[in-house]
Kinemage of the C-alpha trace (Angstrom):
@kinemage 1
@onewidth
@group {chain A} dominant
@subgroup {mainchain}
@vectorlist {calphas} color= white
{ca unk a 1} P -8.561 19.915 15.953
{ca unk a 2} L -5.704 17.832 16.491
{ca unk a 3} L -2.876 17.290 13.328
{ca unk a 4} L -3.016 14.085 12.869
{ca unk a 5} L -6.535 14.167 13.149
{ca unk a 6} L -6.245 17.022 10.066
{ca unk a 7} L -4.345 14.443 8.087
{ca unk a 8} L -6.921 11.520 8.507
{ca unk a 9} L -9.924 13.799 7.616
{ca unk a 10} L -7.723 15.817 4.451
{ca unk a 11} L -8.653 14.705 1.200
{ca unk a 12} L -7.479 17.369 -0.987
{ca unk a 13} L -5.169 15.635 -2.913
{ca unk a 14} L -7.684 12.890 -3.734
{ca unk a 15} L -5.395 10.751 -2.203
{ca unk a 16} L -6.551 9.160 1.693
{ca unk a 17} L -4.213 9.350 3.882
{ca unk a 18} L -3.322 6.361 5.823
{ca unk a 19} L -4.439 6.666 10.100
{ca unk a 20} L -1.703 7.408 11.646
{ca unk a 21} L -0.716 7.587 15.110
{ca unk a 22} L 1.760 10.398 14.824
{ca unk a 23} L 3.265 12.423 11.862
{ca unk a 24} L 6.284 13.180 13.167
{ca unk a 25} L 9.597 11.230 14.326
{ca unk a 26} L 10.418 13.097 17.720
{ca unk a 27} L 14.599 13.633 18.129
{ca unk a 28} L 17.081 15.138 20.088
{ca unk a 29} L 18.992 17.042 17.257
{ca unk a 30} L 17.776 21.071 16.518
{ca unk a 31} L 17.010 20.090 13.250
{ca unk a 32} L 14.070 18.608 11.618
{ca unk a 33} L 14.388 16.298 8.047
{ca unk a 34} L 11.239 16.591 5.594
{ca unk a 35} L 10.872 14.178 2.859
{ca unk a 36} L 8.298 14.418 0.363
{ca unk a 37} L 5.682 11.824 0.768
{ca unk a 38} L 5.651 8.940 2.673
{ca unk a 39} L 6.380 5.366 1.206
{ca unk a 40} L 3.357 2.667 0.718
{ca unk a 41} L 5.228 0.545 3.019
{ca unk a 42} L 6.765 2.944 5.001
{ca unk a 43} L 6.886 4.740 8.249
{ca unk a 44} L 3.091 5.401 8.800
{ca unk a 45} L 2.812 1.849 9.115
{ca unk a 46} L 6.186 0.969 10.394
{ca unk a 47} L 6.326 3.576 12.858
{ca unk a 48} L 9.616 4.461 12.537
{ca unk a 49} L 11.374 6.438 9.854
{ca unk a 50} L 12.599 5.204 6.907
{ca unk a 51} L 11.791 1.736 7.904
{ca unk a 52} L 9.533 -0.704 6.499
{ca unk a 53} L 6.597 -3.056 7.834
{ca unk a 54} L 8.935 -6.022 8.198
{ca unk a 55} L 12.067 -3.538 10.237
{ca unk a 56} L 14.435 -3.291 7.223
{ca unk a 57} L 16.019 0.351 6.332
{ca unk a 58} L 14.938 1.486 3.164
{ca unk a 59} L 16.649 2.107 0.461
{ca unk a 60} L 16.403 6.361 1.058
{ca unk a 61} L 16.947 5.190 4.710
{ca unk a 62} L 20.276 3.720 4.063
{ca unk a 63} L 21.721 6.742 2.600
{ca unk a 64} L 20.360 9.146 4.880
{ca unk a 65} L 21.937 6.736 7.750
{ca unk a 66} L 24.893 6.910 6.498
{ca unk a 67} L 25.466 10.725 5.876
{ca unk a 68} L 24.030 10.938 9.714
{ca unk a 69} L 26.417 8.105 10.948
{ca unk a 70} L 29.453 10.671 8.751
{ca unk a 71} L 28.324 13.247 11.533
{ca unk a 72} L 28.006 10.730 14.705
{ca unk a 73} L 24.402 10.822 14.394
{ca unk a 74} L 22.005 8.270 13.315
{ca unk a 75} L 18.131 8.017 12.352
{ca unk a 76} L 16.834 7.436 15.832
{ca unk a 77} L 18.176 10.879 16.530
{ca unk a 78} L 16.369 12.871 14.209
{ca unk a 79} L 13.173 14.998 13.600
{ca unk a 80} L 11.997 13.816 11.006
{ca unk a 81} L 8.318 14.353 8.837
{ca unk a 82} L 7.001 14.410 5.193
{ca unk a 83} L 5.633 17.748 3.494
{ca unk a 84} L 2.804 15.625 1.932
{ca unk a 85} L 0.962 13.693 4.036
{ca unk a 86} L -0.706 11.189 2.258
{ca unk a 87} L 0.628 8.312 0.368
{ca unk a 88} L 1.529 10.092 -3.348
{ca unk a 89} L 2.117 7.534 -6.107
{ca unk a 90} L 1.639 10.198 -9.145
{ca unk a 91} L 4.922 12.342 -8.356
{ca unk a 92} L 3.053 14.836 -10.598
{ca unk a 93} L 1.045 15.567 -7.836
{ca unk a 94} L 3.817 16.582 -5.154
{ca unk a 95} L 3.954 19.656 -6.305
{ca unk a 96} L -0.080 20.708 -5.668
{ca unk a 97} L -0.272 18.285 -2.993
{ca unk a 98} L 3.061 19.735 -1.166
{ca unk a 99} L 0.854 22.774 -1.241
{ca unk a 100} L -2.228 21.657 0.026
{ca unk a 101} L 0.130 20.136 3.383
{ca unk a 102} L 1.729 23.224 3.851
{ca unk a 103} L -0.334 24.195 6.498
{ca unk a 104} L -0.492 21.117 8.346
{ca unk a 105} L 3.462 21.203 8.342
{ca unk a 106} L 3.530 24.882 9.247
{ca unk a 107} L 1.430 23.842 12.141
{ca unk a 108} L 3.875 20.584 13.096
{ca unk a 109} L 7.065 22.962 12.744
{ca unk a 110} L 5.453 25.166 15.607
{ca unk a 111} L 5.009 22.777 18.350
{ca unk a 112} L 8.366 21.496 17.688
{ca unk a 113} L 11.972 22.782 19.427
{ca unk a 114} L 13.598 22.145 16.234
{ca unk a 115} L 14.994 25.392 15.053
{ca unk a 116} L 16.894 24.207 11.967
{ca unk a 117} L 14.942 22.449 8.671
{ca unk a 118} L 16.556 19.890 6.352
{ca unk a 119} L 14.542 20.091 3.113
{ca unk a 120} L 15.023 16.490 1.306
{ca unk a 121} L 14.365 17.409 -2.388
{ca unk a 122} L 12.507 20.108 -4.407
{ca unk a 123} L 8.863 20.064 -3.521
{ca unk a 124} L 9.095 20.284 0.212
{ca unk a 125} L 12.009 22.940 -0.241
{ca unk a 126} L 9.580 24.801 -2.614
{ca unk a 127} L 6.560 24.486 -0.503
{ca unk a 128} L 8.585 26.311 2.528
{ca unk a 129} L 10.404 28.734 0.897
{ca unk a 130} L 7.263 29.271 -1.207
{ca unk a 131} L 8.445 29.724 -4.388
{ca unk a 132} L 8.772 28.096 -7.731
{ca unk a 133} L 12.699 26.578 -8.350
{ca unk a 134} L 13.866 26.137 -11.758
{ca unk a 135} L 17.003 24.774 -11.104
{ca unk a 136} L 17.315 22.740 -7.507
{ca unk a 137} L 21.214 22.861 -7.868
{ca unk a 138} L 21.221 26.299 -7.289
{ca unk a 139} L 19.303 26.355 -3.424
{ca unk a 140} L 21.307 23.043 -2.408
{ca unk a 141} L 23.233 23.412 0.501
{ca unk a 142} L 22.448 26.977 0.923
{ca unk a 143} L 21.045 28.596 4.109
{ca unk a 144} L 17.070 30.452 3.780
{ca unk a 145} L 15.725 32.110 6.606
{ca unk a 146} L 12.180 31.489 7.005
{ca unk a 147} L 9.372 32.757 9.313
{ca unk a 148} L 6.726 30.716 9.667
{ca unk a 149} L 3.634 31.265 12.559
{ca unk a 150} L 5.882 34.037 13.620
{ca unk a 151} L 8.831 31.643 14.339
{ca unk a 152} L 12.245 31.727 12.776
{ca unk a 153} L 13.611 29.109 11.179
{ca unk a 154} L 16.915 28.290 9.425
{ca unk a 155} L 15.744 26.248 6.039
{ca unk a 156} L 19.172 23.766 4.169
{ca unk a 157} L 17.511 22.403 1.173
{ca unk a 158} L 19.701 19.017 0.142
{ca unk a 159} L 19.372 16.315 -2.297
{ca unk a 160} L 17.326 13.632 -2.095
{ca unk a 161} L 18.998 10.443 0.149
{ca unk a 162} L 17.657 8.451 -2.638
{ca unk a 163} L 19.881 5.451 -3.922
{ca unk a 164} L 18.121 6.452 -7.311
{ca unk a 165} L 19.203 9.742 -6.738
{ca unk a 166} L 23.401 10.106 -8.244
{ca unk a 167} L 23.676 13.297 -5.599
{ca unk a 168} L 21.857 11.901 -2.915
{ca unk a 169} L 24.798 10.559 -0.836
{ca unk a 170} L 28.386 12.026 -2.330
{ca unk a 171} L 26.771 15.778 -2.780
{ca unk a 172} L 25.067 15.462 0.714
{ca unk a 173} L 28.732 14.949 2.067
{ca unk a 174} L 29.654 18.876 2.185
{ca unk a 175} L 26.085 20.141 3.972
{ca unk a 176} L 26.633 17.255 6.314
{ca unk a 177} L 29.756 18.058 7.370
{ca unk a 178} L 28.248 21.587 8.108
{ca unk a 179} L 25.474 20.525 10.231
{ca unk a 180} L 27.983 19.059 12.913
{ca unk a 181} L 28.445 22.460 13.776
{ca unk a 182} L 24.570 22.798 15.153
{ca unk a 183} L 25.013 19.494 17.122
């Protein structure tokens, strides 16, 4: 069965995912970005990362743009999916529900060239390295090797882009600076 057909038919989480026409932002980078959950008004409407219905950047969007444009890279040039797959509005729930997509985003890593993941926040960092973190500060900016379907995979956990987020953009800086050296 095909992914995104997966996605539309899931309803573990309780939650229905939205039809989609594809779960993943194709790029020319070797890395791939994975966010959380994807916003009500977001890119599985939009169509394009980060973006909204109406073509602004959101807010997580902005950041993330600007840490890429820091590098000489922008959104456009990214990978880029979510670990959950459905619309999440209980954040209570990534956790299970990051779980429950893990397969799903085992199976998108796979058909992808991207040989480097950018984990945006805990639960998707969690969910791949499949353990439980206590304290997020501690796997930031570090490099995991993974294997996942028999693939390799180098895994850099970062903090959220969220404006929210008081790390998102000026702790970001460092990893960023690191990644030009896999452009």
């Amino acid at each position: 069965m095909e992914i995104n057909t997966k996605i539309e038919l899931c309803n573990k989480c309780g939650s229905l995912p939205k039809l989609i026409e594809n779960s993943v932002q194709l790029g020319t980078t070797p890395f791939i970005f994975i966010g959380e959950s994807p916003a009500k008004d977001g890119w599985i409407n939009s169509k394009k990362a980060f973006y909204n219905t109406t073509g602004k950047l959101q807010g997580s969007g902005r950041v993330l743009e600007k840490l890429l444009n820091n590098i000489g890279l922008s959104i456009s040039d990214i990978y880029f999916t979510e670990c959950c797959k459905c619309i999440i509005e209980d954040r209570k729930k990534l956790e299970k529900c990051s779980q429950n997509c893990l397969p799903i985003l085992e199976e998108q890593l796979n058909l992808l060239p991207c040989k480097i993941i950018i984990t945006m926040g805990l639960h998707p960092t969690q969910a791949l390295l499949k353990t439980k973190i206590k304290k997020f500060a501690d796997y930031v900016g570090k490099n995991f090797d993974v294997i996942m379907c028999n693939k390799q995979y180098l895994l850099i956990p970062i903090y959220h882009p969220s404006p929210l987020n008081p790390k998102g953009y000026k702790e970001n800086i460092p990893i960023f600076e690191n990644l030009k050296s896999y452009i």
